[in-house]
C-alpha positions in Angstrom: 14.4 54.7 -9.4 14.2 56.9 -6.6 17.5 58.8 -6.4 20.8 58.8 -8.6 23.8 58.1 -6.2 27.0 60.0 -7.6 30.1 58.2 -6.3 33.7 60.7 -6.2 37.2 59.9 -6.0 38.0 57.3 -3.3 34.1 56.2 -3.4 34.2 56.1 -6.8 37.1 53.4 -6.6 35.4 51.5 -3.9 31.8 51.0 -5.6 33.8 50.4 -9.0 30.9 52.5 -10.6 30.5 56.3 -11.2 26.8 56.6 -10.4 23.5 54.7 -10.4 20.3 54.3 -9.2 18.9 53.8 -5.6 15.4 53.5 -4.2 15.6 54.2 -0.4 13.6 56.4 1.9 16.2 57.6 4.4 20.1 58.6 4.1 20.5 55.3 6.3 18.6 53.2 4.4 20.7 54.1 1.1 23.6 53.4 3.2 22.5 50.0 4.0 22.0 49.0 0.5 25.1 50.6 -0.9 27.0 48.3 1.7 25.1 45.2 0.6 25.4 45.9 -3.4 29.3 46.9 -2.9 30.6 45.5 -0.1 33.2 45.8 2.5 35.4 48.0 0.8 33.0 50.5 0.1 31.5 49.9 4.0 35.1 51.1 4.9 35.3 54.8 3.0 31.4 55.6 3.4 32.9 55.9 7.0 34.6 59.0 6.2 32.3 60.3 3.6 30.3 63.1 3.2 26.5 63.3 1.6 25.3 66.0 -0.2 21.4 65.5 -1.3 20.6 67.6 -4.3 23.1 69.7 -3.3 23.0 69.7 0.6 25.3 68.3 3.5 23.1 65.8 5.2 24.5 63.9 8.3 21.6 62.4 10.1 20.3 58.8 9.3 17.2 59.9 9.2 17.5 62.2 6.5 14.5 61.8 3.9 15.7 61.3 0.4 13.6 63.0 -2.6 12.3 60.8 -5.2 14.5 62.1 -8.1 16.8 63.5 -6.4 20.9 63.0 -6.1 23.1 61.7 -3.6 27.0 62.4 -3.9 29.1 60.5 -2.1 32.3 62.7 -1.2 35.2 61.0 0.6 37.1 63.8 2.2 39.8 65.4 -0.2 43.3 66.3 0.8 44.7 69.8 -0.5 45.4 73.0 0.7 
């Protein structure tokens, strides 16, 4: 295992899972393989989602990904 992926509300729903285990280099590659594992629906809300890796927004593909570390998946929240 090379990172724990965290999924929240809407991503939660969409993956059917609350977290599990990963092993991808890159942001993008973890994308990838969360779209092939889970599917269209979940295709559709990573869209709109934020990443936080241990703790910090990442945006770029490219984005290395610590081994041991943790990916949340945050769709964006309404509120005020």
């Amino acid at each position: 295992m090379n990172v724990t992926v965290r999924y929240f509300a809407g991503a939660r729903a969409a993956a059917g899972i609350e977290e599990e285990p990963a092993d991808a280099g890159t942001l993008g590659e973890l994308r990838t393989q969360l779209v092939a594992t889970h599917g269209e629906r979940l295709e559709r809300v990573l869209t709109a989602c934020s990443f936080l890796v241990n703790g910090v927004a990442a945006k770029e593909e490219t984005v290395p990904l610590p081994a041991g570390g943790t990916v949340d998946v945050l769709p964006p929240f309404a509120g005020g």
